[in-house]
Backbone atoms as SQL, in Angstrom:
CREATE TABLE atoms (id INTEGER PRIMARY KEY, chain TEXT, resi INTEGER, resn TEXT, atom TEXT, x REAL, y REAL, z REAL);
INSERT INTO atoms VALUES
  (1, 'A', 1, 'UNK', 'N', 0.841, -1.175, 0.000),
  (2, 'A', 1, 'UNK', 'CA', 0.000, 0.000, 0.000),
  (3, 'A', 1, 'UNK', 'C', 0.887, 1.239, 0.000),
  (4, 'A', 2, 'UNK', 'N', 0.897, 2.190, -0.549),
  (5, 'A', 2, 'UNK', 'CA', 1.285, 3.381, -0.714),
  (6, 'A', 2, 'UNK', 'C', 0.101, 4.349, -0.497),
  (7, 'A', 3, 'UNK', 'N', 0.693, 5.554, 0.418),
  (8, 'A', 3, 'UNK', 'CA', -0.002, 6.631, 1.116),
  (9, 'A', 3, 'UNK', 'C', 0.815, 7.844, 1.064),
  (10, 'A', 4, 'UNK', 'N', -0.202, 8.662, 0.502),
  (11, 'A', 4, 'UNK', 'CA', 0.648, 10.006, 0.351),
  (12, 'A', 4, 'UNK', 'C', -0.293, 11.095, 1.533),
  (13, 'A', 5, 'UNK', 'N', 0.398, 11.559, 2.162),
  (14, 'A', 5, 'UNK', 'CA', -0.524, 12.522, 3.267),
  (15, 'A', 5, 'UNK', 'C', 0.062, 13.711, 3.038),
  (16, 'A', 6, 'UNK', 'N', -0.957, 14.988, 2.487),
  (17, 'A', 6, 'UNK', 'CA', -0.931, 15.990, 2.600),
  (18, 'A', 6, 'UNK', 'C', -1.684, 17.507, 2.837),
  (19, 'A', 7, 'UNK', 'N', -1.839, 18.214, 3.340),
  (20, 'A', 7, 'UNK', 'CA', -2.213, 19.331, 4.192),
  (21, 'A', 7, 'UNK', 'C', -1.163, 20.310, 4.795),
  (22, 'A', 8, 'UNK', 'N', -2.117, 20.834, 5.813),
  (23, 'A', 8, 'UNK', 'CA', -1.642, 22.373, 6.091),
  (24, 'A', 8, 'UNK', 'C', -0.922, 21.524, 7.391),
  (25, 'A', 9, 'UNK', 'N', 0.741, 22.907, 7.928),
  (26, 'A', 9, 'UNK', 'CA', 1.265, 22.964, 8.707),
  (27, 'A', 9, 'UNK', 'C', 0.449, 22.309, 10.018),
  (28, 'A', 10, 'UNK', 'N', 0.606, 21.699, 10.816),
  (29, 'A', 10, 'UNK', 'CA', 0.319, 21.486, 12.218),
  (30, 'A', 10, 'UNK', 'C', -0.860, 20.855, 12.285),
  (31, 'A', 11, 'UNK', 'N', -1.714, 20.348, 11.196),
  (32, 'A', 11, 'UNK', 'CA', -2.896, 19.660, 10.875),
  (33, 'A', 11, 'UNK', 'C', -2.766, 17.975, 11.312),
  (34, 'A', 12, 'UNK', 'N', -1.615, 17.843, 11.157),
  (35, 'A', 12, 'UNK', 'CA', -1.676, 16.206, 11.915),
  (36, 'A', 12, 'UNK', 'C', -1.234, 15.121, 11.141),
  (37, 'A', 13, 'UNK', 'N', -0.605, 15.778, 9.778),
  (38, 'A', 13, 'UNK', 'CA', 0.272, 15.262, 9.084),
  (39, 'A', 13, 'UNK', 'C', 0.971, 13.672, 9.672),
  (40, 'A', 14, 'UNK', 'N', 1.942, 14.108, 10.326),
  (41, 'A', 14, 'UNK', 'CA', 2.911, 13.207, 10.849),
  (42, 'A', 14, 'UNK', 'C', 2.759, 12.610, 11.871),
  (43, 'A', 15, 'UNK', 'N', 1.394, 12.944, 12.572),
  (44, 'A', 15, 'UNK', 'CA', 0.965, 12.031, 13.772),
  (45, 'A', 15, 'UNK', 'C', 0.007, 11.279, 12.670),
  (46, 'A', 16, 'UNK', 'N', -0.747, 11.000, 12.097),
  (47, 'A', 16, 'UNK', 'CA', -1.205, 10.348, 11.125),
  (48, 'A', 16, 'UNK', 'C', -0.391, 9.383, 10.256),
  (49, 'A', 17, 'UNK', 'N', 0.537, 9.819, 9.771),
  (50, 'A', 17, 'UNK', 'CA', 1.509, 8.978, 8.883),
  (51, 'A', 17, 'UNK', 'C', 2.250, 7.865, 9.968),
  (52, 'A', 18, 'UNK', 'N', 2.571, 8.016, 11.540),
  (53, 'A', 18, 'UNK', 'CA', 3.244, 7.162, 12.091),
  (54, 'A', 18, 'UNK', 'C', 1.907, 6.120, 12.593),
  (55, 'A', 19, 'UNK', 'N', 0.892, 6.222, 12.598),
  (56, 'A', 19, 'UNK', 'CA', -0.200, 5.826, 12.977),
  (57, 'A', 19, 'UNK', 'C', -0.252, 4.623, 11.836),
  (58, 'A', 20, 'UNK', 'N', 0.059, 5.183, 10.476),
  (59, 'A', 20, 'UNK', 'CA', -0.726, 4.507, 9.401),
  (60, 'A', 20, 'UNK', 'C', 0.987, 3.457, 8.989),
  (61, 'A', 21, 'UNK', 'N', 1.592, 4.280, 9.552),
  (62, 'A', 21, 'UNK', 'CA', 2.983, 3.161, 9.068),
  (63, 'A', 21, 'UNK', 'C', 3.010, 2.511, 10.162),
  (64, 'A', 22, 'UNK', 'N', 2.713, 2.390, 11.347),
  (65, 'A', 22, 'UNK', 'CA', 2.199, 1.318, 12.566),
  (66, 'A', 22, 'UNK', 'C', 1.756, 0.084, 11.945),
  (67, 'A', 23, 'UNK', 'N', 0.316, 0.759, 12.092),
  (68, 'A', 23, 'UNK', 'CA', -0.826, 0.011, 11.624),
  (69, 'A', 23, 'UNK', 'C', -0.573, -0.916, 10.605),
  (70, 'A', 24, 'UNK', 'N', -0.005, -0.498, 9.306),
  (71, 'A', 24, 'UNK', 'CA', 0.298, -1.514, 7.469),
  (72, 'A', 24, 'UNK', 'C', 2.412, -1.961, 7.992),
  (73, 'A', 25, 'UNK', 'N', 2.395, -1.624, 8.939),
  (74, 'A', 25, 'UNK', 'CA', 3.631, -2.145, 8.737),
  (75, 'A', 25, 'UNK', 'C', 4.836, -1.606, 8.008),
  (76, 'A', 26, 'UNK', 'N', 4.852, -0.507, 7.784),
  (77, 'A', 26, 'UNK', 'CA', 4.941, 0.094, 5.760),
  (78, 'A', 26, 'UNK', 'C', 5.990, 1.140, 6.846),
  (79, 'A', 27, 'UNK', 'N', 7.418, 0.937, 5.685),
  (80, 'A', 27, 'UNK', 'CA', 8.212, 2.773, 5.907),
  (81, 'A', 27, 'UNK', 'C', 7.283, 3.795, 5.370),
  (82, 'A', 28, 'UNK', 'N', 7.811, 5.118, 6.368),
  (83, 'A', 28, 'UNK', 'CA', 7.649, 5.964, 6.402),
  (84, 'A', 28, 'UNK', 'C', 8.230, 7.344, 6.270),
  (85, 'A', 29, 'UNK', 'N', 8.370, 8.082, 5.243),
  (86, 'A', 29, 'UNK', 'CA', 9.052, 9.045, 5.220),
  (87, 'A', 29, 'UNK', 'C', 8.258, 10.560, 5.041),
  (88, 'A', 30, 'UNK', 'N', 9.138, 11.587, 6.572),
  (89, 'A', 30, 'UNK', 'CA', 8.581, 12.676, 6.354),
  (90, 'A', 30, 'UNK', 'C', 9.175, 13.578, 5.582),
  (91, 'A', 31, 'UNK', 'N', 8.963, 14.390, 4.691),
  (92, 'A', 31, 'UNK', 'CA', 9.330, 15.575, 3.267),
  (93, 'A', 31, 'UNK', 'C', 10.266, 16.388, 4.713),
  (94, 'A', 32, 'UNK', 'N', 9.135, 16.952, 5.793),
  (95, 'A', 32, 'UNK', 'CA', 10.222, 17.877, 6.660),
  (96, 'A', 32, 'UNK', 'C', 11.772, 17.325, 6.267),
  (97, 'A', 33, 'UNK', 'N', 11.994, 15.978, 6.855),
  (98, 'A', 33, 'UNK', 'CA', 13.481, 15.568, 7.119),
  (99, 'A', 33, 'UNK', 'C', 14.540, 15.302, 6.240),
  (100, 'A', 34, 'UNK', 'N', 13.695, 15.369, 4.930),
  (101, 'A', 34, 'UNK', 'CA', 14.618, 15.383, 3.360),
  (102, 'A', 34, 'UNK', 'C', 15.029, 16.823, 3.262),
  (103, 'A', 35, 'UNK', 'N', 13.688, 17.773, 3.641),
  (104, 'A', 35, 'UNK', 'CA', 13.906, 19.311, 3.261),
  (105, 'A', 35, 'UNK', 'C', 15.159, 19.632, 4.018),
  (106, 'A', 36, 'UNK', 'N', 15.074, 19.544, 5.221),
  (107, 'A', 36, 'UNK', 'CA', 15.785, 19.966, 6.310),
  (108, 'A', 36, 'UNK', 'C', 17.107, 19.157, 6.488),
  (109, 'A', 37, 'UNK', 'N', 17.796, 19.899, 6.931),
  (110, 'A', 37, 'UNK', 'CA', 18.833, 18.929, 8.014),
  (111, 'A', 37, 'UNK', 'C', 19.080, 19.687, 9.434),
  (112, 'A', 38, 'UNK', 'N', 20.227, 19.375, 9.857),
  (113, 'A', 38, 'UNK', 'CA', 20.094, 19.517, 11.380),
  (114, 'A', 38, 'UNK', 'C', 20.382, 21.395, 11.466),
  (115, 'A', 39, 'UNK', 'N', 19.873, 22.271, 12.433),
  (116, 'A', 39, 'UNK', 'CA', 19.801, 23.287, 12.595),
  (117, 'A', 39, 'UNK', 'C', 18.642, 23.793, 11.427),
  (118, 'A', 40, 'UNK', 'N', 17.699, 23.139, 11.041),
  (119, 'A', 40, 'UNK', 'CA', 16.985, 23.876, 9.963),
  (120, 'A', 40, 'UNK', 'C', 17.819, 24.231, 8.332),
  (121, 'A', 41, 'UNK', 'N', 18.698, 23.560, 8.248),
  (122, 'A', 41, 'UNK', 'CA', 19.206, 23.967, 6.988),
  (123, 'A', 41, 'UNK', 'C', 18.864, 23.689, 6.002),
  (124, 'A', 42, 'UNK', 'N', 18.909, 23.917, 4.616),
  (125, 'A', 42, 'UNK', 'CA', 18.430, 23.129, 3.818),
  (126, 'A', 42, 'UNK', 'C', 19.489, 22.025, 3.605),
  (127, 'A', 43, 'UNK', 'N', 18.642, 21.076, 2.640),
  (128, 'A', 43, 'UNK', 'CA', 19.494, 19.774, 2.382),
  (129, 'A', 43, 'UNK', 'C', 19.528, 19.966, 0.997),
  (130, 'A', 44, 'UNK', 'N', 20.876, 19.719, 0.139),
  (131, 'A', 44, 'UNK', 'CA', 20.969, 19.891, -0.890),
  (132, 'A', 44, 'UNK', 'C', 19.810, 19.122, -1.515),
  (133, 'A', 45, 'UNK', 'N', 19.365, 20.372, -2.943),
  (134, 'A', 45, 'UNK', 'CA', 18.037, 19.880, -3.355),
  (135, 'A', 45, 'UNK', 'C', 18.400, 18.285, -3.829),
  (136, 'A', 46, 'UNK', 'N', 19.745, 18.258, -4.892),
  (137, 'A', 46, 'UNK', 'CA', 19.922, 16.862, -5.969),
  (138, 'A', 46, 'UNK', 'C', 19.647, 15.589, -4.881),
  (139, 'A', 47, 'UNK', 'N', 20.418, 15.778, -3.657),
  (140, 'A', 47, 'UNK', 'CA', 20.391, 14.320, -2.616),
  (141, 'A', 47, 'UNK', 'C', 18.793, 14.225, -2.263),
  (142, 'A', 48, 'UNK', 'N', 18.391, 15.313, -1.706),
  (143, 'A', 48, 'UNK', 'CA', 16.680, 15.191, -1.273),
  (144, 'A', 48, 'UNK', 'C', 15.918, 14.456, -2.040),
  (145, 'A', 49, 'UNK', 'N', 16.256, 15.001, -3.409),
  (146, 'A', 49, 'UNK', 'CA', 15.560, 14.548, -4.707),
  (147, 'A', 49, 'UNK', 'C', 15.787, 12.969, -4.714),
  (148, 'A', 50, 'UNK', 'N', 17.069, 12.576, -4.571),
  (149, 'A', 50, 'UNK', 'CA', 17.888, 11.225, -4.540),
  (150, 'A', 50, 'UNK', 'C', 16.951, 10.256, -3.382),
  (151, 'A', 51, 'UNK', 'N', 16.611, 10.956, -2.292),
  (152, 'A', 51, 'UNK', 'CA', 16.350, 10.112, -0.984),
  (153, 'A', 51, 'UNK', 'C', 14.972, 9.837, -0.894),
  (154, 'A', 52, 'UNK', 'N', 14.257, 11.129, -2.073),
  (155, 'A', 52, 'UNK', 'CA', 12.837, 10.444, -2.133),
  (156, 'A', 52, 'UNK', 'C', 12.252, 9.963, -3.385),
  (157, 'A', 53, 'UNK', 'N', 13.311, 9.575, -4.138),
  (158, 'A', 53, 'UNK', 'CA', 12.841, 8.968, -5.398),
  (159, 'A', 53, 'UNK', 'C', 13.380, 7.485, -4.870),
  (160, 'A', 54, 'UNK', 'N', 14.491, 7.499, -4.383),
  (161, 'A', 54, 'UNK', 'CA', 14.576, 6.332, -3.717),
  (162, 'A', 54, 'UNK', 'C', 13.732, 5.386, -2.627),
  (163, 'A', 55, 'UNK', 'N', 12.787, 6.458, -1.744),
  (164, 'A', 55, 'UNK', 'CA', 12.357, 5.929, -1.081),
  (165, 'A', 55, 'UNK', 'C', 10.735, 5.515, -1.868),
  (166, 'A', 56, 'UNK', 'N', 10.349, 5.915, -2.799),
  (167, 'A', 56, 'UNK', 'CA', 9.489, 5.401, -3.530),
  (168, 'A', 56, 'UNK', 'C', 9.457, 4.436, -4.062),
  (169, 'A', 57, 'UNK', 'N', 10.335, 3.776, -4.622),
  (170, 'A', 57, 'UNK', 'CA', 10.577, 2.193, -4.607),
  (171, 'A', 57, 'UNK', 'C', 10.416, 1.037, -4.662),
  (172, 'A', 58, 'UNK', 'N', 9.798, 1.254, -2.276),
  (173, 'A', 58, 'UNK', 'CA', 9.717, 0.772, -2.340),
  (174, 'A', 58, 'UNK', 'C', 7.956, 0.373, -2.317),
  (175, 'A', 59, 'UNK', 'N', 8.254, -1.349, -1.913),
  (176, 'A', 59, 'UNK', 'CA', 6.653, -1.764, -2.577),
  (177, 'A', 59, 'UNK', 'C', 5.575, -1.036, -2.104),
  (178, 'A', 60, 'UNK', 'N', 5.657, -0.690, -0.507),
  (179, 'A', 60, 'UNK', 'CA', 4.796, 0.209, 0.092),
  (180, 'A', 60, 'UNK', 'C', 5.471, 1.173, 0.802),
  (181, 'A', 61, 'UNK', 'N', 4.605, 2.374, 1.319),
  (182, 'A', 61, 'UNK', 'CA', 4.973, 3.404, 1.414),
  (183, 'A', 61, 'UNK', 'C', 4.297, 4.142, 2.034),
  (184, 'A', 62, 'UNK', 'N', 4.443, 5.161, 3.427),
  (185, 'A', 62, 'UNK', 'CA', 3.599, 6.243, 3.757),
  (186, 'A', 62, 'UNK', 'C', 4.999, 7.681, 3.695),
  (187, 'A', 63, 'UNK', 'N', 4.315, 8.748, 2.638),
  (188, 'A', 63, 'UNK', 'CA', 4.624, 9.847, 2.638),
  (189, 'A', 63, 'UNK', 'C', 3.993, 11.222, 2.966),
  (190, 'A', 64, 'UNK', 'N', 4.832, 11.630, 3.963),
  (191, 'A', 64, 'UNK', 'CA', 4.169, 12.863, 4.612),
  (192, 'A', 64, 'UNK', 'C', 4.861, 14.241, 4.095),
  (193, 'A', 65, 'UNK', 'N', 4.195, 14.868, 3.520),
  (194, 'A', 65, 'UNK', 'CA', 4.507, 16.436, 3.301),
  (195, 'A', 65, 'UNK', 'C', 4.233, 16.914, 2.076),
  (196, 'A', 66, 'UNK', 'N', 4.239, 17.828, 1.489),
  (197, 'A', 66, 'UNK', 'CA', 3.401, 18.977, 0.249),
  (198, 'A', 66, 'UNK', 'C', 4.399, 19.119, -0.404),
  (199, 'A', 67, 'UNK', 'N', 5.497, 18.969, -0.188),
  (200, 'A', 67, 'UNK', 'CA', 6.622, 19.717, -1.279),
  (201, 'A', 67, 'UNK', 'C', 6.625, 18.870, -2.465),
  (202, 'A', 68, 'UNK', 'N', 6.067, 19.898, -3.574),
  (203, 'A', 68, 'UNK', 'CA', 5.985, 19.721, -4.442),
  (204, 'A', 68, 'UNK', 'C', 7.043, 19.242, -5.587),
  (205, 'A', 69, 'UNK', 'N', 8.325, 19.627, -5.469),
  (206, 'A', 69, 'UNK', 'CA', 9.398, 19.459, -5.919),
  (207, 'A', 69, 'UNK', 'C', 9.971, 18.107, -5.324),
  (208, 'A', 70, 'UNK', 'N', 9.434, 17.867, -4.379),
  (209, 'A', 70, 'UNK', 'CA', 9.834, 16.004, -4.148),
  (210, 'A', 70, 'UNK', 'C', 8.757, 15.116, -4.635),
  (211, 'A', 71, 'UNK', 'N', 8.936, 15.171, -6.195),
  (212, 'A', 71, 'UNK', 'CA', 7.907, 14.127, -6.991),
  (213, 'A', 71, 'UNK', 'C', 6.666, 14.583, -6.770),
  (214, 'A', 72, 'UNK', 'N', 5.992, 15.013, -6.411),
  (215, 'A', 72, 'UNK', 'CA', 5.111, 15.376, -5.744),
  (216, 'A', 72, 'UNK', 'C', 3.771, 14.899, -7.305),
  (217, 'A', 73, 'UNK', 'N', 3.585, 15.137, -8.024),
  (218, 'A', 73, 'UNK', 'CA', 3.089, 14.826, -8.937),
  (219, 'A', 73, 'UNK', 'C', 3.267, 12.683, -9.312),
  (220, 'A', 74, 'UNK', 'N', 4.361, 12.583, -9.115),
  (221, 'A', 74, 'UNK', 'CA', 4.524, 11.139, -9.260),
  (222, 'A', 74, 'UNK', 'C', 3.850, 10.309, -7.969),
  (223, 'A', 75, 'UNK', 'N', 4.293, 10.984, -6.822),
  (224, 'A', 75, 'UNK', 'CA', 3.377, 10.474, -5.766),
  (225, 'A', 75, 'UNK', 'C', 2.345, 10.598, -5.695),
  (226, 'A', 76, 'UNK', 'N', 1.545, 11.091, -5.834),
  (227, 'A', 76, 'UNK', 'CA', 0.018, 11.495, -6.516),
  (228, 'A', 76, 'UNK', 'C', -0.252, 9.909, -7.064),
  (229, 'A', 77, 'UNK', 'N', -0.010, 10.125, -8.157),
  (230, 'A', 77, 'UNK', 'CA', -0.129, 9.528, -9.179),
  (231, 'A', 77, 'UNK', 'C', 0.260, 7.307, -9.337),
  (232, 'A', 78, 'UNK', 'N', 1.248, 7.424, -8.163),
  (233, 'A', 78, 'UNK', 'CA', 1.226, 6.144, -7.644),
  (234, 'A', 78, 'UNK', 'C', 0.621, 5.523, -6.531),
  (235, 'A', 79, 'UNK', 'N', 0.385, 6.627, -5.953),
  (236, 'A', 79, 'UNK', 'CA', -0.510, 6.120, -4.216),
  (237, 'A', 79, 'UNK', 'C', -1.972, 5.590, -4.330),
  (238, 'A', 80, 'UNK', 'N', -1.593, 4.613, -3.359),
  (239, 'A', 80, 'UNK', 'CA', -2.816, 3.652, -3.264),
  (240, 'A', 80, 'UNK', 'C', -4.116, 4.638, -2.771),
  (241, 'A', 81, 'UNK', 'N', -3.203, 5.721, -1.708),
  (242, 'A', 81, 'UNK', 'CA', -4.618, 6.485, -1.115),
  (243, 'A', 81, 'UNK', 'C', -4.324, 7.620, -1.081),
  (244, 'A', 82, 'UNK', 'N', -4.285, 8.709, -1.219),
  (245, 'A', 82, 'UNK', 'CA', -4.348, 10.631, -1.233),
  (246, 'A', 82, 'UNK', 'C', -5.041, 10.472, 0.204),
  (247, 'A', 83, 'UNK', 'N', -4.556, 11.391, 1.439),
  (248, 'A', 83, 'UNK', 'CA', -5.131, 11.992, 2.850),
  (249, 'A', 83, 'UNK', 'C', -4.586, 12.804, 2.314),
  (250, 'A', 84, 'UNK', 'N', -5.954, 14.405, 2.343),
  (251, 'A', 84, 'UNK', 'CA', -5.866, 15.966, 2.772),
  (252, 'A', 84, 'UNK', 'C', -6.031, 16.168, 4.092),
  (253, 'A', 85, 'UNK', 'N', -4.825, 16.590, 4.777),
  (254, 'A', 85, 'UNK', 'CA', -5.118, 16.830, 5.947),
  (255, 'A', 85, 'UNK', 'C', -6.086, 18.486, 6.220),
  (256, 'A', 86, 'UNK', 'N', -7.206, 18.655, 6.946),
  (257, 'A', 86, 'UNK', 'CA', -7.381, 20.254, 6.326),
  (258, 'A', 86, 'UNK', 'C', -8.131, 20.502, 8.006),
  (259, 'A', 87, 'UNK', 'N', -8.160, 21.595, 8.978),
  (260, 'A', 87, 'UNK', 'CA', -8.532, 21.653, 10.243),
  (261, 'A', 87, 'UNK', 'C', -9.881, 22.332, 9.732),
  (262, 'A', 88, 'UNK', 'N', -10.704, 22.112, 11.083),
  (263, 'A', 88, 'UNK', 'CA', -12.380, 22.259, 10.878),
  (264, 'A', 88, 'UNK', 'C', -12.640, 23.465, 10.662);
């Protein structure tokens, strides 16, 4: 199963995605931790790009975050299920 979760900041994103990679058993990768590295920096775009085309892969999958520039269109487009995270 592949899961792509996306929504607004602080909506519940990533408490959702560890829930659902619990639950199916399935890695999990959050966009924050590709974007970022330690102190908030960015992470060079080419490796980010590298770590989540790689992590697509594999057979299943939960992905958390909006950035569009990490496949974001391909993940779409392969996921078993689309979650909008969106507050009431």
């Amino acid at each position: 199963m592949k899961i792509a979760i996306l929504g607004y900041s602080g909506s519940g994103k990533s408490t959702l995605a560890k829930h659902l990679g619990k639950l199916y058993n399935i890695p999990i990768l959050y966009l924050d931790t590709v974007q970022f590295t330690d102190n908030w920096s960015l992470h060079n775009r080419n490796e980010a790009k590298e770590i989540v085309n790689e992590f697509m892969n594999n057979k299943s999958w939960v992905i958390d975050g909006n950035y569009s520039e990490f496949f974001q269109k391909e993940r779409l487009e392969t996921a078993d299920m689309i979650i909008y995270m969106n507050f009431n």
